[in-house]
Each structure stands twice: as C-alpha cells, then as structure tokens.
C-alpha positions in Angstrom: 107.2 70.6 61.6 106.0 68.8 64.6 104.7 70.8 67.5 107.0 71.3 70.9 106.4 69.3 73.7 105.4 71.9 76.5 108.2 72.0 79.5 105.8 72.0 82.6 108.1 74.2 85.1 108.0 73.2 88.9 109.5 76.1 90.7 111.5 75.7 94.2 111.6 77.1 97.3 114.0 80.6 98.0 116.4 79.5 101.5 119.3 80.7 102.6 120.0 82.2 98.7 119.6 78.8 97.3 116.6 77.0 95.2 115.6 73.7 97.3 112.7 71.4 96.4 110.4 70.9 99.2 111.7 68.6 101.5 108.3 66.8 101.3 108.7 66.6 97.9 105.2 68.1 97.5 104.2 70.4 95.0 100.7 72.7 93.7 99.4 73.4 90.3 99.5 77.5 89.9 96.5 78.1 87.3 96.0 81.5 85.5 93.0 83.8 86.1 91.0 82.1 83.4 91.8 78.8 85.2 94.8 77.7 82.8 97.6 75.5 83.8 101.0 77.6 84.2 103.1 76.0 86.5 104.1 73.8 89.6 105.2 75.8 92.5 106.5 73.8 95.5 104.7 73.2 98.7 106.5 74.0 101.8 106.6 72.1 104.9 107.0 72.7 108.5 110.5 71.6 108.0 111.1 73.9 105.1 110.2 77.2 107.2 112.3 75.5 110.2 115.2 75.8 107.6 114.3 79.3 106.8 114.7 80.4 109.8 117.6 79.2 110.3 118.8 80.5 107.3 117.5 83.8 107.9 119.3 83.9 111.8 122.7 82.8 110.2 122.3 85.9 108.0 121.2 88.1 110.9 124.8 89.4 112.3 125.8 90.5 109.1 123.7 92.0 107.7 122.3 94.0 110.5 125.8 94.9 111.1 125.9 96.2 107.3 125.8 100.2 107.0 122.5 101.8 106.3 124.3 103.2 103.7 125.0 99.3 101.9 121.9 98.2 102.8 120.2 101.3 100.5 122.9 100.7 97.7 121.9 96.7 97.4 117.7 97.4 97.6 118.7 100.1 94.8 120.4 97.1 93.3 117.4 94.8 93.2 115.1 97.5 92.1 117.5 97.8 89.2 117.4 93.9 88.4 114.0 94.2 88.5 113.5 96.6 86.4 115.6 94.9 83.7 112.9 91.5 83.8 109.8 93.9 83.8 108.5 92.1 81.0 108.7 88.9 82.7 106.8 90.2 85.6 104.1 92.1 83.3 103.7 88.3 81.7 102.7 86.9 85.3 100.6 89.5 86.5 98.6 89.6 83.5 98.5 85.3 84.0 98.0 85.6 87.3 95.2 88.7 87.9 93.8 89.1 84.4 94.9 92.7 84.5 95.5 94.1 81.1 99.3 94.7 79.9 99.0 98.6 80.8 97.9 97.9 84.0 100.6 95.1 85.0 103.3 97.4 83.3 102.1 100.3 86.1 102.4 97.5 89.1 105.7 96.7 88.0 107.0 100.1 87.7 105.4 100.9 91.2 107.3 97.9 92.9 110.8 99.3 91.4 109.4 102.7 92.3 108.9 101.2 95.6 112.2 99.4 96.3 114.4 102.8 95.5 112.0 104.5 97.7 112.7 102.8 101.2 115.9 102.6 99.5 116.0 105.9 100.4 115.2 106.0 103.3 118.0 103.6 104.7 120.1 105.8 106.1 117.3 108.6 107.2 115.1 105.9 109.3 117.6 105.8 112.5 117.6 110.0 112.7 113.6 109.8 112.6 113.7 107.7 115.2 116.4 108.0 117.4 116.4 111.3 119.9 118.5 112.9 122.2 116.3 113.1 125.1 116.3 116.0 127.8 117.0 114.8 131.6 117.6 116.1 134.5 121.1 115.8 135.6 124.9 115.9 133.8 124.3 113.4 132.1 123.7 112.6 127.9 120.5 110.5 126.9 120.7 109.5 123.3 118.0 106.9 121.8 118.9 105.1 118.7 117.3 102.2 117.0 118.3 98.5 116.2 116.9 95.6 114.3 114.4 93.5 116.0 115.8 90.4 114.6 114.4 87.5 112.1 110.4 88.5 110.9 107.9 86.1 109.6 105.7 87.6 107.1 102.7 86.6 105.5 102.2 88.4 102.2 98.9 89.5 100.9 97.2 87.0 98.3 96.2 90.0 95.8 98.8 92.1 94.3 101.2 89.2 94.1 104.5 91.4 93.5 103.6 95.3 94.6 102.5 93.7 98.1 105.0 91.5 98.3 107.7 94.2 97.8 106.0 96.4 100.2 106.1 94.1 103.0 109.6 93.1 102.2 111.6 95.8 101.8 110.7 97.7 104.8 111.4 94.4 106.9 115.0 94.4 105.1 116.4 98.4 105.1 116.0 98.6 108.6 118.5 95.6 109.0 116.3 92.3 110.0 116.1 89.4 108.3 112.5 87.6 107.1 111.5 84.5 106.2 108.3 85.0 103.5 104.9 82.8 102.6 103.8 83.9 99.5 100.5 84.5 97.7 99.0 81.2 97.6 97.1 81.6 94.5 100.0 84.1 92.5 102.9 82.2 93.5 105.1 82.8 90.4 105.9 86.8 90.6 107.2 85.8 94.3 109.5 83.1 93.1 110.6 85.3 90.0 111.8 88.1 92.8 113.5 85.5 94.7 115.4 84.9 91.1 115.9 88.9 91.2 117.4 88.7 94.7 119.5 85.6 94.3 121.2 87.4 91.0 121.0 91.2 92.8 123.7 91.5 95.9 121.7 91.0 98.8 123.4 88.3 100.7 121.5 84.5 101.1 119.5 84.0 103.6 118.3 87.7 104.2 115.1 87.1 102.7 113.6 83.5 102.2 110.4 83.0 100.1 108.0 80.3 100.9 105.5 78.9 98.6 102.3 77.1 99.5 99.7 77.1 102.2 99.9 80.3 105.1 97.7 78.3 106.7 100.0 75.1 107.0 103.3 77.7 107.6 102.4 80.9 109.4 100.8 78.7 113.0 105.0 77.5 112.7 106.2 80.6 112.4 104.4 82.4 114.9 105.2 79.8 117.3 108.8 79.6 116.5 110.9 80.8 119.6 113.7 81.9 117.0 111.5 84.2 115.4 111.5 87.8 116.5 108.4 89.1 114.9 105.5 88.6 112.6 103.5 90.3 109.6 100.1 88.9 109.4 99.5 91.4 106.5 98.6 88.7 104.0 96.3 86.5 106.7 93.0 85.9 106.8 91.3 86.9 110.0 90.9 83.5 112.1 94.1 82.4 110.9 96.0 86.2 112.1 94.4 86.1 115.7 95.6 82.0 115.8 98.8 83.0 114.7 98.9 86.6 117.4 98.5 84.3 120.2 101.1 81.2 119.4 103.1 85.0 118.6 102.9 85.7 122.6 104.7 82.6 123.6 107.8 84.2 123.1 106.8 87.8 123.4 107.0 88.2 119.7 106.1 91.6 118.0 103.0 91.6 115.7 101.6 93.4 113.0 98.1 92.8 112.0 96.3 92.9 109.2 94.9 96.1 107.6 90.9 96.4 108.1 89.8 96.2 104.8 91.4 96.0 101.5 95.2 98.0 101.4 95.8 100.2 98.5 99.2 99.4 98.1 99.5 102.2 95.3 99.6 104.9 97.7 102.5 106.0 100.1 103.3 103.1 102.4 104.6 105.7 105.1 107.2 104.8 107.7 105.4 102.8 109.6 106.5 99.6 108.5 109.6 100.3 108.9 109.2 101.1 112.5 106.9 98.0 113.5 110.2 95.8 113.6 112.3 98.5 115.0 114.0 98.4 118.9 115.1 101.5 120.5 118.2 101.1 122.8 118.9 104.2 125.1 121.9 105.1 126.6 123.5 107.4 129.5 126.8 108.8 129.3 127.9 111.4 131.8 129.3 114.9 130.1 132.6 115.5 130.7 134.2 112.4 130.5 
C-alpha cells in the first residue's frame, strides 16, 4: 500500500464568527518545538484587524446588553466544548512547547478550570464593584459598573492556550468585546479555541482571533479610534510603550505587561476583570 500524501493545513483568521483567509493572502509556517513543519497559519493584515474591529463593535450592543447571568452560562458552555477536544489541545501543546503529555493534559484542564471560574464570577463582579455610597443630603448615590467597550489584546507568546484563555475571558464576562493577536510562535491552540467558540454559543464577533505578527497588528490597534482599550500582556517591552502612547490618542485604557514572567497557574484575581470596567454613578432623590 502506497503511503498518504500529507494534507499541509493552512488555518484562517477567527472575525466576526467566521473563518476568512487573510485578505493579503499571506500566510507563516508554524513549526514544532523541535523545528518540524506543522502547519500554515494565516498572516493578518492591517485590514484584517480593521475588520475585527468592526466585527467586534457590531457585536458590542448585544452582548453587553446580555445578562451576567447568559454571559456565565455561554463561557460555561465553551469550557464544556473545550473540554470535549482536550486531546486535540494536549496534541498542540506538546507540538508546540515540547511539554510532555502529563504536563499539556494539566494546562488543558487549568484553561477549562479557568473558563468556569470567571464563569462564576459573571454575575458576582458588578456587586464587588458597584457601591452605594454615603452623601450628605436626601438624596441616593448608587455606583454600578458597565463595559468599557471593544479591547485589543495581545496575548502572551508562552503558554499558547492557558494565557490566552486568561486574558480572554475576563475581557468577555464583564460584557466587552475583544479583538485578539495570538502567540506568534504557538498559533494553532489559538485557532483551535476560535473552532471551540464558533461551535460553543458565544455570538460572532465577540471575540476575534488574529494570527501573525503583534508587531505588524498591535501599533493598529492601539491607534484605532474605535477601540476602547488595550492588553499589552503578550508585548514585548518597546513594542508595549509604542503601542501605550498611539493608546493615548483617543484616551484609550491600557494594561501593561507583567514585570517578569506571569505564572498563569495561579489565581488570576479580579483584576482583570476590572481593568476594562466603567463605573457610572447616579443620584436619585428619596422619596420620589
């Protein structure tokens, strides 16, 4: 029997819940840790994260407007689907960071683990946050929080699917949209989430996943006067403090990068969640 012709897979970009090629037609060989050829992962353009962002304001109304409550049921949802292609992802990791099967197998878990956690906390964020605040006069003060809006986010080049996750999810239970460069160098586990999200029930254009260079994309996106804020987790340092000041143009809000290297294992904290968080405060007299 003669051997199989290998199928050489070129994956797409993730916008507005659909799977484009670049519009540049461009495209990167993804090699394995041990330099082997596994794939070709589209290279997005300026144009491409243009589209994002579209995609990911069109998506905006609703799904801010969506309970916290929904919004916790469908990131239990894509834990769930992700859970059911954990050997898929153990594969990639194991391709992608030479870790050994065991090890992938405990990333994988800790993303699900992950996803159900700030699941969680969907509906628990806004009475963290919000306060009813003591004044001086007949009158109710009452502080509650609201989505910023559409976030750009760089995610970190090492731990291709825990980080990615972790910089996702927060962005997306609290009610914004993002628009997402991926690992460079670990594309695949990126573009097999965006396969997760597009089958789960999170609605297109909530969360669209770039592939290529950040340092082609992010300048774009932090200059972008559509885009609300930015996550320069996954940014190298000359690149993040390019990218915080084309981010003042427009007043945008910022999150740097981590000094030093983020154990993304440990309890993430609220604090994510909060970064891309607006408090609105209102007055209403008592009585009426």
């Amino acid at each position: 029997m003669s051997e199989r012709v290998v199928v050489r897979k070129t994956y797409k970009l993730f916008i507005g819940g659909a799977f484009p090629r670049s519009e540049s037609g461009r495209s990167y060989v993804v090699s394995s840790s041990k330099g082997e050829f596994l794939a070709n992962a589209s290279k997005a353009s300026r144009k491409d994260a243009r589209e994002a962002v579209a995609a990911a304001r069109k998506a905006f109304p609703g799904w801010s407007a969506a309970t916290a409550y929904n919004r916790g049921q469908i990131l239990y949802r894509v834990a769930e689907v992700l859970e059911g292609r954990r050997s898929q992802f153990v594969a990639e990791l194991v391709d992608a960071d030479g870790v050994g099967v065991r090890r992938a197998g405990e990333l994988v878990d800790a993303a699900v683990d992950r996803l159900v956690w700030y699941a969680g906390w969907s509906d628990k964020i806004g009475a963290i946050r919000g306060s009813a605040n003591p004044v001086a006069g007949p009158y109710f003060n009452l502080s509650s929080t609201e989505p910023t809006g559409v976030v750009a986010v760089v995610a970190p080049e090492a731990d291709p699917l825990l980080g990615l996750v972790s910089v996702i999810a927060p962005v997306i239970v609290t009610g914004n949209t993002c628009v997402v460069v991926a690992s460079e160098r670990a594309p695949l586990p990126s573009i097999t989430l965006a396969e997760v999200l597009a089958t789960s029930d999170l609605p297109g254009g909530v969360v669209n996943i770039l592939t290529g260079s950040a340092a082609e994309i992010a300048p774009w996106l932090a200059g972008h006067m559509d885009v609300n804020a930015i996550d320069l987790t996954g940014a190298e340092l000359e690149l993040a403090v390019s990218c915080e000041q084309d981010a003042s143009e427009n007043l945008k809000r910022v999150l740097r990068p981590a000094s030093g290297k983020t154990d993304w294992i440990t309890d993430p904290g609220t604090g994510r969640m909060t970064a891309f968080l607006e408090t609105k405060t209102v007055w209403h007299p008592i009585g009426i």
